[in-house]
ZADOZA-611481 format. One record per residue: x, y, z of N, C-alpha, C in turn. Coordinates in steps of 0.2 Angstrom, whole numbers, m for minus. Layout:
REM residues N
n_X,n_Y,n_Z,ca_X,ca_Y,ca_Z,c_X,c_Y,c_Z
X,Y,Z,X,Y,Z,X,Y,Z
...
***
This chain:
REM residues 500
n_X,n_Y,n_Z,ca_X,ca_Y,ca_Z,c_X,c_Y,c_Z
16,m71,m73,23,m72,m76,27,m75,m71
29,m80,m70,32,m85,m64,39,m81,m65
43,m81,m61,53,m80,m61,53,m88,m57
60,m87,m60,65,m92,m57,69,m90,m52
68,m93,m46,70,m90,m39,77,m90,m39
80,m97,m44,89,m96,m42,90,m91,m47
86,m86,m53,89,m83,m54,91,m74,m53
87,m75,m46,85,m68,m44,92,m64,m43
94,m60,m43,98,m57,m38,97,m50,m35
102,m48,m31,99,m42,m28,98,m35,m32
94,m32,m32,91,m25,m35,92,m20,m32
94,m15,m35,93,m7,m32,88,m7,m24
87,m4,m21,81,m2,m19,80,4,m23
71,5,m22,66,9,m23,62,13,m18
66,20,m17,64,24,m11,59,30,m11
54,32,m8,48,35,m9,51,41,m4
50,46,m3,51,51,m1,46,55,2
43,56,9,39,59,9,37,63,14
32,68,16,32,72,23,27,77,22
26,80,27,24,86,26,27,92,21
21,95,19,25,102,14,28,106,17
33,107,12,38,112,16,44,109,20
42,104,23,48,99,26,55,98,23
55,100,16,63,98,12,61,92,8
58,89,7,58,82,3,63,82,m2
59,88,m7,63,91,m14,70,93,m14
71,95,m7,78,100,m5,83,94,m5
78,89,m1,83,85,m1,87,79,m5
81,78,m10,82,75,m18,87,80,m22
85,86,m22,93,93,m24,99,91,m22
99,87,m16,106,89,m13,110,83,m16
104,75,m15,105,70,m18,108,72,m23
106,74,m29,105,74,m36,112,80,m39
111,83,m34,115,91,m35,114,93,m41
107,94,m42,103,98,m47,98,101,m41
95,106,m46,90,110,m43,84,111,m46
78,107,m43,70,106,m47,67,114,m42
67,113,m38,66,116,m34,61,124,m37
70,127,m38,67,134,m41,62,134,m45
62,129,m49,56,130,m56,50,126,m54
48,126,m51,42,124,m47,38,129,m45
33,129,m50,25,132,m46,24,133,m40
24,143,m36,23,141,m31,28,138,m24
33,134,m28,35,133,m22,35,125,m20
31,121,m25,28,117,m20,29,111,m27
31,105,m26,33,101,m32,23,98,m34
23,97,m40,15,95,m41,16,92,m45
22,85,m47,24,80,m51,27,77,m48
25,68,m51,30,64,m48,35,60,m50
40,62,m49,45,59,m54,50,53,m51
55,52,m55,60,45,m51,66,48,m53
70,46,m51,76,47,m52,82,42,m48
88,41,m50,91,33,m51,97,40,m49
102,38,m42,108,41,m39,113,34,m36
119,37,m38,126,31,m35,129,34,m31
130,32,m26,132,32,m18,137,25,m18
145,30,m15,149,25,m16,148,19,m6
146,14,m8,149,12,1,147,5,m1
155,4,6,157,m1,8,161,m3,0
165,2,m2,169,1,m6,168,m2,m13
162,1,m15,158,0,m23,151,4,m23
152,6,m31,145,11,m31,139,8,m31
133,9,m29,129,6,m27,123,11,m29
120,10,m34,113,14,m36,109,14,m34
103,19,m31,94,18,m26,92,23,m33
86,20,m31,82,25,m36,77,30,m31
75,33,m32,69,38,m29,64,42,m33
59,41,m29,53,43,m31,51,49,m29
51,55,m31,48,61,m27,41,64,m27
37,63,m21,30,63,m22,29,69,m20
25,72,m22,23,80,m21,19,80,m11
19,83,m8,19,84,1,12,86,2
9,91,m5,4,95,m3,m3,89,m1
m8,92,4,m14,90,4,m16,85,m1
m17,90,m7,m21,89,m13,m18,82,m16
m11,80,m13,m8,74,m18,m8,68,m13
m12,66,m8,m12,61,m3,m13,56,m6
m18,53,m13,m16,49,m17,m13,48,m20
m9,50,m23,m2,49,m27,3,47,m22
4,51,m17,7,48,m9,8,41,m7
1,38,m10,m1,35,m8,2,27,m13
m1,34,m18,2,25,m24,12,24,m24
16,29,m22,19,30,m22,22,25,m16
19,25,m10,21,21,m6,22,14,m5
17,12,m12,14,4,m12,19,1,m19
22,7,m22,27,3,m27,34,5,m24
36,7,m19,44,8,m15,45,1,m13
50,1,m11,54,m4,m4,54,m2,0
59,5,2,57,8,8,55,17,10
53,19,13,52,27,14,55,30,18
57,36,19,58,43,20,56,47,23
54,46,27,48,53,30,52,57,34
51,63,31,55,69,32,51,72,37
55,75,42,52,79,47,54,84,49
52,91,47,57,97,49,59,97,58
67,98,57,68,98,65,64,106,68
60,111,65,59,119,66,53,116,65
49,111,65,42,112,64,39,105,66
41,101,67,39,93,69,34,90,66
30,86,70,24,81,65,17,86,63
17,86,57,11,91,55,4,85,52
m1,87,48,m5,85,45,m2,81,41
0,82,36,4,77,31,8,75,33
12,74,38,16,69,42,13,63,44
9,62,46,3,60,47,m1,55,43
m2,58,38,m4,55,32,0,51,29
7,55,28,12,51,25,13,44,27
13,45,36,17,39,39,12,32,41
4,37,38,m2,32,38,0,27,31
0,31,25,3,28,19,7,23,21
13,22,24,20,20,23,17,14,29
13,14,33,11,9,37,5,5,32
2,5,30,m3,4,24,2,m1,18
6,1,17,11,m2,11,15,m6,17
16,m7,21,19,m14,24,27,m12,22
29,m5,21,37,m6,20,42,m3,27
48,m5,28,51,m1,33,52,4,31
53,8,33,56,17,31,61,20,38
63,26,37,69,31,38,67,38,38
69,39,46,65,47,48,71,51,45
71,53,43,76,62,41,73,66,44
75,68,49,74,73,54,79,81,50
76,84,45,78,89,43,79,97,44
83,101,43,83,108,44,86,108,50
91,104,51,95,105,58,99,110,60
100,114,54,105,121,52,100,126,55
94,126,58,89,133,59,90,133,63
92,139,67,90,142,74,87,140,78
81,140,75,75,137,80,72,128,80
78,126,77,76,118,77,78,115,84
76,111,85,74,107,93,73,100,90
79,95,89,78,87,86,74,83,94
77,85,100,72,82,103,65,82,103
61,89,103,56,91,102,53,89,95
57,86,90,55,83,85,54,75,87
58,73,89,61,67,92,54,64,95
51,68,102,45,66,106,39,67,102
40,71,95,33,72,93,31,65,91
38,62,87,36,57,84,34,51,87
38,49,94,35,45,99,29,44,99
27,52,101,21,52,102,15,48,97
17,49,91,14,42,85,15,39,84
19,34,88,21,26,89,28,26,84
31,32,84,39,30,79,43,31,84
45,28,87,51,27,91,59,24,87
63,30,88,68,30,83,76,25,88
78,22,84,85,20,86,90,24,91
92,20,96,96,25,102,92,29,105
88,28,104,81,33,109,76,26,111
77,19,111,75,12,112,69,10,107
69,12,101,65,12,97,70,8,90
67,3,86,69,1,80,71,4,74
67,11,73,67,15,68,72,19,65
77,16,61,84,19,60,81,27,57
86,33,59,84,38,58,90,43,57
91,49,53,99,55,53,95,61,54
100,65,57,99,72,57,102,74,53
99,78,47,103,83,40,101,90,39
102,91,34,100,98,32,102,98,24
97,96,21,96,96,13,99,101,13
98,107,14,101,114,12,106,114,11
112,112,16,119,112,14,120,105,15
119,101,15,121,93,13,122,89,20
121,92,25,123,88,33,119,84,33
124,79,34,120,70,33,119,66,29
117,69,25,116,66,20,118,60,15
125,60,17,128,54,15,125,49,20
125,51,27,126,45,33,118,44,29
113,47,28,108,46,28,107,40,21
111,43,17,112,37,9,115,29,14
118,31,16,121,24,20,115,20,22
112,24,25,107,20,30,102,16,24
102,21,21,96,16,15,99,10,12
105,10,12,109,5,7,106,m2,13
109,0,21,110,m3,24,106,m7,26
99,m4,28,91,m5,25,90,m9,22
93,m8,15,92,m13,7,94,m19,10
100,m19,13,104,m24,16,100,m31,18
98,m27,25,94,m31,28,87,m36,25
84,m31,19,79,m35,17,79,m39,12
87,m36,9,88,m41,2,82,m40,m3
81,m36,m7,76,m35,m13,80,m38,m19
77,m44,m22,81,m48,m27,74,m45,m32
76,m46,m39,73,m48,m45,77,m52,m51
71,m55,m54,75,m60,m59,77,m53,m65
82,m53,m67,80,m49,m74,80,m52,m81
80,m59,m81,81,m61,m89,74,m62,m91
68,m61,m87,60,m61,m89,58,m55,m91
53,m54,m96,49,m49,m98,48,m42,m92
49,m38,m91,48,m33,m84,39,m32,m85
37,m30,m78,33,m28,m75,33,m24,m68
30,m18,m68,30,m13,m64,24,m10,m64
25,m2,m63,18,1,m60,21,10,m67
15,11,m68,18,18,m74,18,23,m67
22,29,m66,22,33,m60,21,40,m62
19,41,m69,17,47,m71,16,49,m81
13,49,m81,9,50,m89,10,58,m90
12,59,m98,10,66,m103,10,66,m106
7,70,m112,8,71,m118,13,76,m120
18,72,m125,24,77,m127,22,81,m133
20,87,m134,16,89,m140,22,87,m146
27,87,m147,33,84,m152,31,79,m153
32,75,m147,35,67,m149,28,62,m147
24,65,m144,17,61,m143,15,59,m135
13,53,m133,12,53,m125,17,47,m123
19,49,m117,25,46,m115,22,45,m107
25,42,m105,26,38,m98,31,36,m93
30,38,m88,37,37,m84,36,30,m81
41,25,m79,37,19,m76,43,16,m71
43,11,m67,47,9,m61,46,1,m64
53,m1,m66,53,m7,m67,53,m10,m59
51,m16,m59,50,m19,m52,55,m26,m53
51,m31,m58,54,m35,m59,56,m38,m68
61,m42,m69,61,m42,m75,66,m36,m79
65,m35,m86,69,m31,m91,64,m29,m96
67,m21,m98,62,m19,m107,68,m19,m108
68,m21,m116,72,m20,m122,69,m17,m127
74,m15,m131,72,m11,m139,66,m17,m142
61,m16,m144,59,m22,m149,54,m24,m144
54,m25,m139,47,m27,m134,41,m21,m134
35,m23,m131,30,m21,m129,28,m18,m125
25,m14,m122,23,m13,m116,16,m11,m113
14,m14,m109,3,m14,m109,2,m9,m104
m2,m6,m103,m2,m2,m97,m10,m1,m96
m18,m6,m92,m25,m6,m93,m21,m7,m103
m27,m1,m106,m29,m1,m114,m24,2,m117
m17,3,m113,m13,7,m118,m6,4,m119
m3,5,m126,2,1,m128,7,5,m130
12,3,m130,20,6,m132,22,3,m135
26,1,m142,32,m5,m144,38,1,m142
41,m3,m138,47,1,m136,50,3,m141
51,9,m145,58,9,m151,62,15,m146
58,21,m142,61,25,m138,61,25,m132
66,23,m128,66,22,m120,72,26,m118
71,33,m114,74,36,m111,78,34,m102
83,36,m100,83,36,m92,80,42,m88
81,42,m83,78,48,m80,82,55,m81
87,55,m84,92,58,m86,90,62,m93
86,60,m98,83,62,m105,88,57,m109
91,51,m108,98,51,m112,94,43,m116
93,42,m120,91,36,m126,95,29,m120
93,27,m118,94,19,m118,90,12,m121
93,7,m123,92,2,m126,88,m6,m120
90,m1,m112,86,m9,m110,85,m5,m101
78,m10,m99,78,m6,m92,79,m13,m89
82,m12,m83,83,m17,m77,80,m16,m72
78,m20,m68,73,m20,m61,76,m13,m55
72,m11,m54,72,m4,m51,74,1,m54
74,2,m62,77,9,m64,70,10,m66
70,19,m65,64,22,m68,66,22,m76
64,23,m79,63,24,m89,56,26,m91
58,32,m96,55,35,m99,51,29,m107
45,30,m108,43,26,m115,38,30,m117
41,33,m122,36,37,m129,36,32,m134
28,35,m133,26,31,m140,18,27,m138
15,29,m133,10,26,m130,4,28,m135
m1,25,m135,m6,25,m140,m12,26,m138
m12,27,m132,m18,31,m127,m13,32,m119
m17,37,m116,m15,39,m109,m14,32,m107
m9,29,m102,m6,27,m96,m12,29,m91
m15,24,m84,m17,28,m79,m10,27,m75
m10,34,m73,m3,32,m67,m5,30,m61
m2,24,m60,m2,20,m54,m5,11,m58
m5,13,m64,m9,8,m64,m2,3,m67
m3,m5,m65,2,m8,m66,5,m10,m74
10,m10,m77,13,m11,m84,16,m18,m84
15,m22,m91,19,m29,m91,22,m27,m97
27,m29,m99,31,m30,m105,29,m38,m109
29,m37,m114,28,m43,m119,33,m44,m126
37,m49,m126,41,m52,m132,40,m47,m138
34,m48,m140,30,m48,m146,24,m42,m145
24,m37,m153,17,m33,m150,10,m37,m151
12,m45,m158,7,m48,m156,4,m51,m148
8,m52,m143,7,m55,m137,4,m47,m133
5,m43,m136,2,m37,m133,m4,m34,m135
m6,m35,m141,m11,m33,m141,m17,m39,m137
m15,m45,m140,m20,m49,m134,m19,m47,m127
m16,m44,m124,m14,m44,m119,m20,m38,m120
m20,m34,m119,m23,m27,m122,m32,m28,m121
m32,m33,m127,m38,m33,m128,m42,m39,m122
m37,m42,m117,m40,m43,m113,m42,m38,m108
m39,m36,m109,m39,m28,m101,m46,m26,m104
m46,m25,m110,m52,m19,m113,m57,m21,m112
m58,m32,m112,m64,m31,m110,m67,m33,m102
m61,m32,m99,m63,m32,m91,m65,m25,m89
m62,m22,m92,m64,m15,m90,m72,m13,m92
m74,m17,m99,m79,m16,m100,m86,m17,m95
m82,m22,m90,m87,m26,m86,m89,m22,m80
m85,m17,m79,m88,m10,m77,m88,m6,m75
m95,m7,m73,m99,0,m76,m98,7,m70
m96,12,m72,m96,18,m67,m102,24,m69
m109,23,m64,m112,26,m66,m111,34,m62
m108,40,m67,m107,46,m61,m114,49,m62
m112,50,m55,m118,56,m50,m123,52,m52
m123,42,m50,m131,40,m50,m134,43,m44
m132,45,m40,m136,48,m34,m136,55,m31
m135,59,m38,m136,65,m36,m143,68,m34
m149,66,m35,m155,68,m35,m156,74,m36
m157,80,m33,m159,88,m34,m152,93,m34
m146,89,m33,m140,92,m31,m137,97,m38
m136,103,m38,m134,107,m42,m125,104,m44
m123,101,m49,m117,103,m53,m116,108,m61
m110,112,m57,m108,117,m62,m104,112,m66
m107,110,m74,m100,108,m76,m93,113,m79
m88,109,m79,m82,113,m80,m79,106,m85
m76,110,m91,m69,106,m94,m63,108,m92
m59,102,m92,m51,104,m88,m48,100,m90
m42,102,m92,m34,99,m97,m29,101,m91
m24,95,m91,m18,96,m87,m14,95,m90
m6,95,m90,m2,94,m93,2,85,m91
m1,86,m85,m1,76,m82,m4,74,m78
m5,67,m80,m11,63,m77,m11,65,m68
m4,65,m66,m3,64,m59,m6,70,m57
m7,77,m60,m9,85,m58,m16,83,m61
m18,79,m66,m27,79,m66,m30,74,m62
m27,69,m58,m30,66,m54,m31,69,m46
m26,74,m46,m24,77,m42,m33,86,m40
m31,87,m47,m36,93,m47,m44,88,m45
m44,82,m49,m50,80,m46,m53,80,m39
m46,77,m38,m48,76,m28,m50,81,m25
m47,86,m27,m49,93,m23,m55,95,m27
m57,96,m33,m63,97,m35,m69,97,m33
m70,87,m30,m72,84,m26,m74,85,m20
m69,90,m17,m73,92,m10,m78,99,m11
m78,103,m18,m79,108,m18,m86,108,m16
m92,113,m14,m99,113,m15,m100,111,m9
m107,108,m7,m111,106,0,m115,102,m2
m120,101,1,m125,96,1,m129,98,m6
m129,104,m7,m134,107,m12,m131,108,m18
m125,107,m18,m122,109,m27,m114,107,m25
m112,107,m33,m104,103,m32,m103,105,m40
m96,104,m41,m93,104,m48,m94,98,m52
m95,98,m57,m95,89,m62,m89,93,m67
m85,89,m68,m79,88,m72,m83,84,m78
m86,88,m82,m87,86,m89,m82,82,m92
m78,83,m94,m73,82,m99,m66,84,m97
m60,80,m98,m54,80,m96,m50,74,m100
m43,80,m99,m37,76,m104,m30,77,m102
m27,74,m104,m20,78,m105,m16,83,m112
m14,88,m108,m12,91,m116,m16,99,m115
m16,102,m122,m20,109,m124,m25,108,m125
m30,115,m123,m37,112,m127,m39,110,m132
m42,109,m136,m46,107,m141,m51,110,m142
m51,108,m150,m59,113,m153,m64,109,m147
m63,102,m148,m70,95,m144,m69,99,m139
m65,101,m133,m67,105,m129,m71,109,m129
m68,114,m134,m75,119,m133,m80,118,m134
m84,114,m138,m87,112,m141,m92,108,m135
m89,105,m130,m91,101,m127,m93,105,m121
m87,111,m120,m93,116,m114,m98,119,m120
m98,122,m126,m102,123,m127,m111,123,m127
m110,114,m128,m115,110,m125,m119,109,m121
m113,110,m115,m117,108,m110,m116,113,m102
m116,121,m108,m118,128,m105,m112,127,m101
m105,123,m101,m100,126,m95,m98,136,m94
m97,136,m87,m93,143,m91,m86,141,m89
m84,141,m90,m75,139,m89,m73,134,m93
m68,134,m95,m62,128,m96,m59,129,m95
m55,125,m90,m48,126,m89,m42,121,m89
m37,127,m89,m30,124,m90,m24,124,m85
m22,118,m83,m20,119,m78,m10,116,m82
m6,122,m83,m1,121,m86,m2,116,m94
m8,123,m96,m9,119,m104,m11,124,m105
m11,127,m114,m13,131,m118,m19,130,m120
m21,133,m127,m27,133,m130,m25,131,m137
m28,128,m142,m25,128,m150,m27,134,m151
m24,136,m158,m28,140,m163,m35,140,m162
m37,136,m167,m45,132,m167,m48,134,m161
m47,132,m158,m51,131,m149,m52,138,m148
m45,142,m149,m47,148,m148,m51,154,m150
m52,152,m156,m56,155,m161,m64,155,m159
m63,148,m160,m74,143,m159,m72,148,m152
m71,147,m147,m71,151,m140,m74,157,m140
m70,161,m143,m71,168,m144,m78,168,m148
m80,166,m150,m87,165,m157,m91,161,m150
m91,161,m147,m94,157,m141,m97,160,m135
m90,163,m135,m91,166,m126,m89,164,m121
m85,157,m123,m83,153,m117,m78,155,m116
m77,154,m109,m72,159,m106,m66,153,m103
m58,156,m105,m53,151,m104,m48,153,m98
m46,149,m93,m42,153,m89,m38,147,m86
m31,147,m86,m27,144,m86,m22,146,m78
m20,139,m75,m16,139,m69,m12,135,m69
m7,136,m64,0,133,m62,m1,131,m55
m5,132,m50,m5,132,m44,m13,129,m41
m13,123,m41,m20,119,m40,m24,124,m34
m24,125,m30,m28,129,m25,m32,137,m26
m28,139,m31,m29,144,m37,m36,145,m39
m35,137,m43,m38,134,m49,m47,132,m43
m46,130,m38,m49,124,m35,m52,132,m32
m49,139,m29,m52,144,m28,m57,147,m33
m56,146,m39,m57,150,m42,m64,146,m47
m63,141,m45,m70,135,m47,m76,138,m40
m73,136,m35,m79,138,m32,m82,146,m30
m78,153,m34,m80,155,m34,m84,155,m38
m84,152,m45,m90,152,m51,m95,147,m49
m95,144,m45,m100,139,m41,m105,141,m36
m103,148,m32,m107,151,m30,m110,159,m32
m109,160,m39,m110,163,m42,m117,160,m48
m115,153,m51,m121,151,m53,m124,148,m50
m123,144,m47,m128,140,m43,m134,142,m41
m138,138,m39,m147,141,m38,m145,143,m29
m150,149,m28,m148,148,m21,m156,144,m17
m151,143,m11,m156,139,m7,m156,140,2
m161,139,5,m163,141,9,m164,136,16
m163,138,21,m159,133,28,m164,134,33
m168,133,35,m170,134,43,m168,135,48
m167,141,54,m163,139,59,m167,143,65
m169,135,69,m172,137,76,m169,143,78
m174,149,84,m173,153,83,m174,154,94
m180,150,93,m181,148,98,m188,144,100
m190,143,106,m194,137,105,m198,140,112
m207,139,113,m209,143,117,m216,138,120
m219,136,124,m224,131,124,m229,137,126
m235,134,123,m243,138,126,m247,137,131
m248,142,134,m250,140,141,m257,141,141
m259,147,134,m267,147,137,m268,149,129
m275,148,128,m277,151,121,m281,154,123
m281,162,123,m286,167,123,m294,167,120
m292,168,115,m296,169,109,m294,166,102
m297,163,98,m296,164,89,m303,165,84
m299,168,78,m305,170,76,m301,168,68
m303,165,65,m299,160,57,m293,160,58
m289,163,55,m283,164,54,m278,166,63
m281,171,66,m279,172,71,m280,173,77
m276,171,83,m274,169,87,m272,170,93
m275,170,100,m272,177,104,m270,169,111
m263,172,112,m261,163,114,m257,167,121
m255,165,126,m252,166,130,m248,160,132
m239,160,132,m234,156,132,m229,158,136
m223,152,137,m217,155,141,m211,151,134
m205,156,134,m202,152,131,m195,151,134
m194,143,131,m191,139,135,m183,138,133
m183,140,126,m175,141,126,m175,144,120
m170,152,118,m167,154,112,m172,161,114
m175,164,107,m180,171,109,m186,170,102
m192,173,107,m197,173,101,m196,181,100
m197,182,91,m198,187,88,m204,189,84
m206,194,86,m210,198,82,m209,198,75
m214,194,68,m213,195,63,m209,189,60
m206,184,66,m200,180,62,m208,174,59
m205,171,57,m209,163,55,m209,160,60
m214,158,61,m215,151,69,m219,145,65
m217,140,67,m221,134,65,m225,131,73
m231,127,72,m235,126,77,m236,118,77
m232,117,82,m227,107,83,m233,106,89
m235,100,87,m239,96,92,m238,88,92
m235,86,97,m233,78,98,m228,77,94
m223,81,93,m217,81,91,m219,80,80
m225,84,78,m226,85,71,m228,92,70
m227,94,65,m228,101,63,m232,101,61
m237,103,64,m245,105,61,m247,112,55
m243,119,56,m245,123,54,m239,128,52
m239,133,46,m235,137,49,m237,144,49
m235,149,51,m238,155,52,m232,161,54
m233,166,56,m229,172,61,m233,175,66
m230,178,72,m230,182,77,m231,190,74
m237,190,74,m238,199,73,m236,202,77
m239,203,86,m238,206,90,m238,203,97
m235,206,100,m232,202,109,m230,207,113
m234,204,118,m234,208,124,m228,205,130
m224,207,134,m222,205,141,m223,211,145
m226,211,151,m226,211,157,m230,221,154
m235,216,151,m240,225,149,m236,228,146
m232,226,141,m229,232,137,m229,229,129
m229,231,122,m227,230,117,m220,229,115
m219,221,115,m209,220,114,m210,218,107
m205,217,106,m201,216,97,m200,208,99
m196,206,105,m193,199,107,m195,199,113
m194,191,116,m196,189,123,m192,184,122
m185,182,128,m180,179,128,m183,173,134
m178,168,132,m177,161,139,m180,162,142
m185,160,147,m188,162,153,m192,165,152
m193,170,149,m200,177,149,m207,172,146
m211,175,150,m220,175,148,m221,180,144
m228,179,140,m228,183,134,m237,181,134
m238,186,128,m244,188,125,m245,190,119
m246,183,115,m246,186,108,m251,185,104
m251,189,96,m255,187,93,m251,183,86
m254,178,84,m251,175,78,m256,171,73
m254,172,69,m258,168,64,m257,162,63
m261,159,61,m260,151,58,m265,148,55
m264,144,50,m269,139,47,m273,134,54
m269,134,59,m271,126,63,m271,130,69
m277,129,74,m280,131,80,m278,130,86
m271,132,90,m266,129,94,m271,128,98
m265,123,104,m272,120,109,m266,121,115
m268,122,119,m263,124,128,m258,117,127
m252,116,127,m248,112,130,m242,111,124
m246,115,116,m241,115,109,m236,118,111
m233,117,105,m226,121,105,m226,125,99
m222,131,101,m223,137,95,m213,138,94
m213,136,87,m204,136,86,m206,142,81
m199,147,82,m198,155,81,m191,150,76
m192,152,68,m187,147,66,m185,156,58
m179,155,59,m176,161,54,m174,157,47
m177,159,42,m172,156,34,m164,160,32
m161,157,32,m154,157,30,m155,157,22
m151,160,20,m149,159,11,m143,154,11
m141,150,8,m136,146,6,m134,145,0
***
């Protein structure tokens, strides 16, 4: 979709907010906003990404930024991330009481990755125990060297909690915008990026979106991959009915026809007929492919599990965590996922295929669902706090999972002389050269660097007496069994099984 360059003009900026947990991000979008998300949060900790559109008076006219708030924790370093890649500029929050941490880190890896400038907020300067210096050399130390300390990097000391700064800090982002000039045309069709998907059980599924460039109107269309809107309902980020979005305002659009992927990019279209082909070309790129899951599990155990969220941003997010659950031997497989309550097809579907869990992560069960469940025996358990949730998967994972069993060298002994054998056993004299040989453990019998045999130590002698063990250094006298008839110069490994 070409624009016409004389008819660009300059745009809001689009600001990404981001840090370590804990750091204020949130506090500090409160302070902005002078509303409070905070309390009603999970835990403590934001696990949704939302936008919101604030006016800041300077240089003597109000002047609009929008903001993206991305949740800080571990588990959201991709949403972090897409979040970074549809801003203009970022925010990296750094507690003045706590300095650069692991998702500081990450954060400022993202915001170098998306190629945009950003603004340190050196936060919680009201603490006691805050030290901006010692915040200040943290960050040197990762190549952010900040303004008036001979560094580029414009930066404010505030405290979300009581507002210190904060304006200067609004200043600074305008001032930012200034320098980079962010124009969009607005009298074209909009295209942006969707920044969060749900299901409204009232009104149907809805989507949050970042116009970038261009305008929606009442009466347009909007594509998002295989999912369509005709805009009749477009919200602000406020809940309040508007009739048109402009380049950089977040907007709500109910009315989608399948899930939105979040992050995935949105164009607007005149006409629904110019969106459905719009539509049905996506659907068949998509079809071109192919994602084979778990083609290369081989022997590896998955528990499966069903899982519903209340949005796509918290179920992309549970997956990633999911994903690390397990070890070489076993992992969780996410059968099936939505957004929304459960469904009968849910249960139905762990039914199937023996899950024992469904879960909910801030989503109920239907009637229906609930019923078949209980006639079943599948078992429902619902969360607000992903780490909970991600706990409480991998206790059921090593509860069912098959167990499995690890060798570990124990110690290792070479043979010095072969006494006597007679079938099966063995009277060998040895020195062992690192760890301990044990009486009754398993020994295997290595020759040229191949395992020939395996067997155990019945009994051993050191220095004329009956031992249990013979450590590092010590000569021995044993007897041991084996299929294969050691020869002077082998090696006897003393190796213990693990359960796993």
């Amino acid at each position: 979709m070409a624009t016409d360059s004389s008819k660009k003009k300059t745009r809001p900026p689009i600001v990404v907010v981001l840090g370590h947990v804990d750091h204020g991000k949130s506090t500090l979008l409160d302070s902005i906003r002078k509303a409070n998300t905070v309390a009603g949060e999970a835990g403590g900790i934001t696990q949704h990404v939302a936008a919101y559109e604030v006016v800041h008076p300077y240089e003597g006219e109000d002047r609009r930024i929008t903001f993206i708030d991305t949740p800080g924790h571990a588990a959201f370093q991709a949403i972090r991330a897409r979040g970074a890649s549809v801003a203009d500029i970022a925010i990296l929050v750094v507690a003045a009481d706590d300095g650069v941490k692991a998702q500081t880190l990450e954060a400022l890896a993202a915001i170098r990755d998306a190629g945009i400038p950003f603004i340190v907020a050196i936060n919680k300067v009201d603490k006691p125990n805050a030290d901006i210096a010692r915040t200040q050399n943290s960050l040197s130390e990762q190549g952010v060297f900040l303004e008036t300390l001979g560094g580029e990097v414009p930066w404010a000391a505030i405290s979300a909690k009581v507002g210190t700064g904060v304006p200067e800090l609004l200043n600074l982002i305008l001032l930012v915008a200034e320098m980079h000039d962010f124009s969009a045309d607005a009298s074209v069709p909009a295209r942006g990026y969707i920044i969060e998907a749900h299901v409204d059980q009232k009104r149907g599924i809805a989507a949050t979106l970042i116009v970038r460039e261009g305008s929606i109107e009442s009466g347009m269309a909007v594509v998002a991959g295989v999912a369509l809107a005709p805009v009749r309902l477009m919200e602000n980020f406020a809940g309040k009915s508007i009739g048109k979005a402009t380049p950089s305002m977040p907007a709500v659009i109910v009315g989608f026809d399948s899930l939105p992927e979040a992050g995935a990019e949105f164009v607007a279209y005149t006409s629904k007929k110019e969106a459905e082909l719009a539509r049905s070309k996506n659907a068949e790129a998509s079809r071109t492919v192919v994602k084979a899951l778990h083609a290369e599990e081989g022997e590896r155990y998955f528990l499966p599990v069903v899982i519903r969220a209340d949005a796509s941003g918290s179920l992309e997010a549970i997956a990633a965590e999911v994903a690390k659950l397990g070890d070489e031997f076993r992992g969780i497989s996410i059968i099936q996922s939505g957004i929304g309550d459960i469904s009968e097809g849910d249960i139905k579907t762990a039914i199937a295929s023996s899950a024992p869990l469904v879960v909910g992560f801030n989503a109920k069960m239907d009637a229906t669902a609930a019923t078949l469940a209980r006639q079943h025996g599948v078992a429902f358990e619902s969360f607000s706090i992903i780490y909970e949730l991600t706990a409480r998967l991998q206790e059921l994972l090593k509860k069912h999972a098959p167990k499995h069993t690890k060798e570990r060298l124990v110690g290792s002994a070479k043979i010095l002389k072969v006494f006597s054998s007679r079938k099966n056993e063995h009277l060998v004299g040895g020195k062992v050269r690192s760890g301990k040989m044990n009486v009754n453990e398993r020994i295997s019998l290595v020759r040229g660097g191949e395992r020939m045999a395996l067997g155990e130590i019945a009994s051993m002698q050191s220095v004329r007496k009956e031992v249990q063990e013979v450590g590092e250094g010590g000569e021995f006298g044993a007897q041991v069994v084996l299929s294969e008839k050691p020869r002077e110069g082998d090696t006897l490994e003393c190796v213990a099984i693990d359960e796993i």
